[in-house]
N, C-alpha and C positions, 0 to 999 in steps of 0.2 A: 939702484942708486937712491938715496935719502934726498927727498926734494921737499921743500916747500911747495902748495899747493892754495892758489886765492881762487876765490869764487864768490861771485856775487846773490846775495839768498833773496828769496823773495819778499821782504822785508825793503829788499833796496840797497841793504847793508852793505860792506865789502867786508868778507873774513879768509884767513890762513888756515893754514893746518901745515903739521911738520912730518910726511911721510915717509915709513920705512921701505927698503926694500922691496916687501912682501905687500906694501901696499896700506898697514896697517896705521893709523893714525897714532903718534907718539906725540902728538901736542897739538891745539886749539885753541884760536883767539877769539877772544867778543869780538862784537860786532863793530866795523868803523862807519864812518860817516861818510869817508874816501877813500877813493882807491891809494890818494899818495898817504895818506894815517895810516891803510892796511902796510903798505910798503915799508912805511915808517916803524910799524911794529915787528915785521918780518926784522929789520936790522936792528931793532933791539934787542930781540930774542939771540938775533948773532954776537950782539959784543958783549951779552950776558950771561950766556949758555953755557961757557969755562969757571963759572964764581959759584964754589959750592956754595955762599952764605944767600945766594938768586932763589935757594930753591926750600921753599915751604912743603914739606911730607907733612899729609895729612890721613886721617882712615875717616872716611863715609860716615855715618848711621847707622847703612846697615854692614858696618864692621868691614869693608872695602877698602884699597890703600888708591890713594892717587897724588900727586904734585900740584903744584903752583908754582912756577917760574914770575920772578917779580923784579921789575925793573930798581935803579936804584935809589928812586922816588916812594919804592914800595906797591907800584901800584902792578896789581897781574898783569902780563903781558902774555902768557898762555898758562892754559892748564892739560894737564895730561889725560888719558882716557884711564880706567876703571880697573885695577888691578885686581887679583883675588888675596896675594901675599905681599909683603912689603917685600920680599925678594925680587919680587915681578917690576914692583915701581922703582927699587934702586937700581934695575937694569936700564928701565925707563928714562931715570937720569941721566944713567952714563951714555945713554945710544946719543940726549940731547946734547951732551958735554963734548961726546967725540964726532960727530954727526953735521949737526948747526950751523957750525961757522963755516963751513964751506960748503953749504946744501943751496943748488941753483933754483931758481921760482920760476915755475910754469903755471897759468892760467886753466883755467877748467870751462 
């Protein structure tokens, strides 16, 4: 099951992650200052995740494909993990577009 995933780093921070199934991380927020901002960026990520125009495709330096999901302020609200092909990250997309808006959050 696709869940959302917060944890607090040693920083102090509060961050998400949007995981798959297998456990693999399909999406990653900066860091918040609270647990209700993290919260708050979790339901952003949900009522943005269906808006192809949300999502910034980008390729690395070193020639790598990854995402930007961006609120509609513009500002990132997560980025995805490290693809090798652009095929890989527009799957990455769609896992967040079908996935997201009804993915429950569990604490870590």
């Amino acid at each position: 099951m696709v869940k959302f995933v917060t944890k607090t780093g040693s920083n102090g921070q509060y961050y998400f992650s949007l995981k798959a199934d297998n456990g693999q991380k399909i999406l990653s927020s900066e860091g918040y200052t609270t647990k209700a901002a993290c919260l708050g960026g979790i339901d952003s990520v949900k009522a943005n995740a269906k808006d192809d125009s949300r999502y910034d495709k980008k390729v690395s330096t070193n020639q790598k494909y990854y995402f930007n999901l961006k609120a509609a302020n513009g500002q990132i609200i997560g980025t995805s993990e490290i693809y090798e092909s652009s095929s890989g990250r527009d799957n990455g997309i769609e896992s967040v577009k079908s996935n997201a808006p009804g993915a429950g959050v569990v604490e870590e």
